[in-house]
N, C-alpha and C positions, 0 to 999 in steps of 0.2 A: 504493500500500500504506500510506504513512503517511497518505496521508488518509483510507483508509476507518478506522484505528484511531483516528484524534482523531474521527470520525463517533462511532465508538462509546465512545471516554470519555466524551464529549459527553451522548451518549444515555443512560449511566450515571448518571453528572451529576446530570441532570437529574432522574431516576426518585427518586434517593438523595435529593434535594431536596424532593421531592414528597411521599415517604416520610416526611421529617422533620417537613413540616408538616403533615400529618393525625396524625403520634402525637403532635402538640404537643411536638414537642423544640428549639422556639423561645421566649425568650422572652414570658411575656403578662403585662400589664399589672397592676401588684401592686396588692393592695385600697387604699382611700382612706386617705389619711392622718387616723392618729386625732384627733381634736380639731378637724380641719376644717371652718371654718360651712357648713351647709346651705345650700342655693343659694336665691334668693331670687328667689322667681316673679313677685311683685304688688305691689303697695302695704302690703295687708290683712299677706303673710306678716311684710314689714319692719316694720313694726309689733309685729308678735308677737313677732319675736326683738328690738330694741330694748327693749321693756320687759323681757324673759328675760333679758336681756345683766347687769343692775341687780336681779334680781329678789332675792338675797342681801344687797342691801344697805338697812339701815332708815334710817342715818345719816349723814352727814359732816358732819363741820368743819373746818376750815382756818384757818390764819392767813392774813393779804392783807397783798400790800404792790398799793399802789390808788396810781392817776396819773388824776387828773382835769382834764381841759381842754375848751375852749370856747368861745366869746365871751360865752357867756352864764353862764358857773359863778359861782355864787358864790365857790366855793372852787375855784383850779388848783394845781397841783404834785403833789408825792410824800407818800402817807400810807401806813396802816398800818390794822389791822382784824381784823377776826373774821366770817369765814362759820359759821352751819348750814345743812344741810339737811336735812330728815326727811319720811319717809315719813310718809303719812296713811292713804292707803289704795291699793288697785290701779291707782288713777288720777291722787290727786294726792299734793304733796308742799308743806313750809311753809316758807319761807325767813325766817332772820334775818341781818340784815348790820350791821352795827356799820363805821366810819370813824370815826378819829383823826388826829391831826395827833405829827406827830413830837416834840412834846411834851407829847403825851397827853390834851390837846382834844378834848372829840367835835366831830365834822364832821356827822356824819350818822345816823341809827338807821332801819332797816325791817323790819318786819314784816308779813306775809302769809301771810296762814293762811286757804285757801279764798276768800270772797268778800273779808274783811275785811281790809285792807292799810292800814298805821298809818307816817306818816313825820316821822320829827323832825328839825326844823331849829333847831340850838341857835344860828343866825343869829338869831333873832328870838325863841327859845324858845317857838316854836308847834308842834303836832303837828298833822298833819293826816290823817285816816283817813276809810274809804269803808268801808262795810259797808252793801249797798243792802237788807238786810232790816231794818235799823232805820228806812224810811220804806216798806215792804210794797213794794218795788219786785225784779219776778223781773230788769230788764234792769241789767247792770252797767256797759251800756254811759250808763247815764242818769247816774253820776257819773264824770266821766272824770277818769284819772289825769293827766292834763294838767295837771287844777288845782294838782300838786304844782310846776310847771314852774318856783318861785321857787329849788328846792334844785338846778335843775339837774341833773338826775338822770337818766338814761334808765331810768327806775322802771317802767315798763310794759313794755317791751321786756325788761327782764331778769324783769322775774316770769315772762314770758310763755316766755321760750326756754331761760330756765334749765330749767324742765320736761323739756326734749329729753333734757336729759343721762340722766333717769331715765327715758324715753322716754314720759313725758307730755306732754298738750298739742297733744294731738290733738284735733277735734268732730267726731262723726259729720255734724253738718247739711252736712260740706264733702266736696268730692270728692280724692282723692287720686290722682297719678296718679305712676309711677316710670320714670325714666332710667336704664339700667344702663349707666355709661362704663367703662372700662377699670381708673378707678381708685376710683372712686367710686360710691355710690349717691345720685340727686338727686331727691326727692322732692318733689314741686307741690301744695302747697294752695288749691284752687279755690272760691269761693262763686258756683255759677254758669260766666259766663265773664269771672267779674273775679280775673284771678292775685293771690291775698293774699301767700303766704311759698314758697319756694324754700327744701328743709333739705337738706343735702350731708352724706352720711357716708360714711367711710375704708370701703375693704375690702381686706383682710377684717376687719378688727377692729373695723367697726359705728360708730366713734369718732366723735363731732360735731365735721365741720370748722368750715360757715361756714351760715349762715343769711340771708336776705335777706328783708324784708319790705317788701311792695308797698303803696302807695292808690293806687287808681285808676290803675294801668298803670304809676304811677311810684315807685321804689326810694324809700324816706323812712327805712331806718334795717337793722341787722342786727347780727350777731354773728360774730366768729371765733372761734377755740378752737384751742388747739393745746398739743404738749409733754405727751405725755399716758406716762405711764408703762411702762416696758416686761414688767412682769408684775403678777399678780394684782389686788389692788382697784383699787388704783394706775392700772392700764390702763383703769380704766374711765373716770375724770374727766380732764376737763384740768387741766396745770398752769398754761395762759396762756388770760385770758374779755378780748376787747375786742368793747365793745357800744358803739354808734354810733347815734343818733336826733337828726334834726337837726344842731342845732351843739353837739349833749353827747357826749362821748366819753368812757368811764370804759374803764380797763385792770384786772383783777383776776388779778395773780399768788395763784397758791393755792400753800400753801407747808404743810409737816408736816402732811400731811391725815391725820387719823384715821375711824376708822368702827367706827360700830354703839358705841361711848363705851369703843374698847379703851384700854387703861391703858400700853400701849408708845409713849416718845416723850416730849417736852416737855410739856407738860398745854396747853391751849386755856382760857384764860378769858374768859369774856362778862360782860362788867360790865351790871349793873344798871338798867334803862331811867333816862334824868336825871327829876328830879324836878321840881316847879311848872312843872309847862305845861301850856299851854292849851288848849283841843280843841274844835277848830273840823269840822264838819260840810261835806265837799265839795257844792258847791250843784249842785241838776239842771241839766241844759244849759236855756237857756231856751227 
């Protein structure tokens, strides 16, 4: 007798149970969380939200405190400085970088606006600039930034991946291809089947960890980044850039960053390119 009544609690139960999940009286899964990044299919989609990530911003500047070392630096130790960046257009952006020395010495000046990249070494007070359309040359690879390699500078490498942060500095002639890890998105740039650059960004926050750039099968230089802010513009850039080529290693803490020329904050000054120097022409490879 008591077993055929727990038969039929049982059978109760069960029904009651059955009941509850076709009228949906179970919890179900509550909509997406708002502000959550869209999931990221390709290469192509990463891309498109990288540059959207930035699309608000026209400007930054930043104060630096810079650590230069190398066997080959002209200049090592601890300096100080002034970043910009600005937007040019949907694709690129110009960098000015300014380096002093902690009492007020320039160290360094750059500028790079499109083809044309201009660098002063008040070592020797020579400038030296490439702008390959003042000898009708479309390849930019025909005056290489190398020739800059007296100042010690991984001047090429950071023209080149500073772009990431704003999500430029991509070429379509390259194939791209995407890793989706756990923690990261890692991104392959291909010419061919010769790996150029490996770019690693946070998820979900799109953020640029580390970058690696290849020749010919072997790692010769990259960038990390890190320390990146925990809301609004802020979140977008890093606070720590260390870029590596060769035997140069430049550190750039970015410090009071401003944007778009807002007026909250210590002011940002960039002093005025030094003057008497002399401008020398980077020569084609021969």
């Amino acid at each position: 007798m008591v077993a055929e009544k727990l038969r039929n609690l049982a059978v109760r139960g069960f029904l009651g149970l059955t009941l509850l999940l076709v009228a949906g009286g179970c919890p179900r899964p509550g909509p997406a969380v708002s502000g959550a990044p869209a999931a990221v299919a390709d290469a192509s989609s990463l891309r498109a939200m990288l540059q959207a990530r930035t699309a608000g911003v026209a400007r930054l500047d930043a104060n630096l405190e810079v650590r230069l070392a190398g066997s080959a630096a002209a200049y090592r130790g601890r300096f100080f400085g002034t970043l910009r960046m600005e937007r040019r257009s949907p694709e690129e952006a110009a960098l000015w970088l300014q380096v002093y020395s902690l009492i007020g010495a320039p160290v360094l000046e750059v500028i790079a606006d499109g083809d044309r990249v201009e660098v002063y070494s008040p070592l020797d007070r020579t400038v030296l600039f490439n702008f390959t359309e003042l000898m009708g040359s479309e390849d930019r690879e025909e005056f290489p930034l190398t020739s800059f390699g007296e100042v010690a500078f991984p001047l090429d490498l950071l023209r080149s991946e500073l772009k990431l942060l704003w999500g430029f500095g991509f070429d379509d002639r390259y194939r791209y291809e995407l890793l989706d890890t756990s923690d990261a998105y890692v991104l392959s740039e291909w010419n061919g089947d010769e790996l150029l650059r490996e770019m690693e960004y946070s998820r979900p926050g799109l953020g640029l960890k580390r970058v690696r750039v290849y020749r010919g099968g072997s790692p010769v230089g990259g960038m990390d980044c890190g320390d990146y802010g925990a809301e609004g513009k802020g979140s977008l850039f890093p606070g720590r850039i260390e870029a590596r080529e060769g035997e140069s290693l430049v550190t750039l803490g970015l410090k009071n960053m401003r944007f778009d020329g807002e007026a909250t904050g210590p002011a940002i000054t960039f002093r005025m390119p030094a003057h008497e120097r002399l401008i020398l022409l980077t020569p084609p490879v021969p």
